[in-house]
N, C-alpha and C positions, 0 to 999 in steps of 0.2 A: 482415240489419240490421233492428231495429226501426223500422217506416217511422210508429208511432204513441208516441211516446217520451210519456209522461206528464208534461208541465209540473210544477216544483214550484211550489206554493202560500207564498203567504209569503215567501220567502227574503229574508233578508238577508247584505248584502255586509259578509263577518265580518273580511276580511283590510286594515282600513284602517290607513294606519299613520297615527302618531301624533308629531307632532314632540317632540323636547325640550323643557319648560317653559323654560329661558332661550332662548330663538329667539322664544316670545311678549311682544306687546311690549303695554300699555295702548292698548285703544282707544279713537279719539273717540266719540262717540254716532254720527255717521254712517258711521264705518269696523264699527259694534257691526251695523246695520241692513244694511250691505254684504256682511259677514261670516258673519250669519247667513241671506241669500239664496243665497251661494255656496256657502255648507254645505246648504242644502235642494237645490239644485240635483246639488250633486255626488253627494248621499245617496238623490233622485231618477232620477238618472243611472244609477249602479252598482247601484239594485234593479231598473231596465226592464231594463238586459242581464244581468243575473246568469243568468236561466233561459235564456239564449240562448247564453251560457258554459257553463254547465253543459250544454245540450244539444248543442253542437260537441265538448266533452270526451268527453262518453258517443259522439256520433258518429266523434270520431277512433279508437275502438277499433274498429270496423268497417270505417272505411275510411280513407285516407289523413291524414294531416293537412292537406295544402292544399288536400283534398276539403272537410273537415270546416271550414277555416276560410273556404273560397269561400260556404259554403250561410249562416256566420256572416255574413258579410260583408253577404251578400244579406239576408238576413233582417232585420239593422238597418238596410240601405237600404231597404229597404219599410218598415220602421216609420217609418224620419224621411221618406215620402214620405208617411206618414198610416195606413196602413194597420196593425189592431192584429196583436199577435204570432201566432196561431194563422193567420189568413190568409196571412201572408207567408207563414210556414211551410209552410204548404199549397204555393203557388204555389212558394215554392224547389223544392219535394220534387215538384211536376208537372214540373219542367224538366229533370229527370235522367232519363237511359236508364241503367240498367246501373250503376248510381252513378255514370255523368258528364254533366257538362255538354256538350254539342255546341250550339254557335254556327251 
């Protein structure tokens, strides 16, 4: 396993889907101001994990899937504890023997 996976740069989250134009309804001014923080938020959302997606996918080739989505798991729990992405990372990838976790 590559234990130094090369973070991408950039990425954006390509797979958003898109409702049908009649599901859209007029919005008020402050439903326009609501709307567009929920779309920064979520567009915000989906580019912090993207590389951490992508890096569990390249990881489940090497080793299990619930390996690979345990080290995910962790990884974005260290970030919403504050900690940026390469750290966590770090610290998931100290906690395995062997490619596992032992408690």
């Amino acid at each position: 396993m590559n234990k130094y996976y090369q973070w991408p740069t950039n990425v954006q989250y390509t797979n958003q889907r898109q409702q049908p134009s009649h599901y859209h309804q007029p919005l008020l001014p402050h439903q326009s101001h609501q709307n567009h923080q929920s779309q920064q938020l979520k567009n915000n959302t989906l580019s912090a994990v993207e590389p951490i997606v992508q890096y569990g996918l390249k990881e489940a080739q090497y080793t299990s899937i619930q390996h690979a989505m345990r080290e995910v798991a962790a990884i974005t729990y260290l970030m919403g504890r504050g900690y940026d992405l390469q750290t966590a990372r770090q610290m998931v990838e100290s906690w395995e023997v062997n490619e596992v976790f032992y408690c």
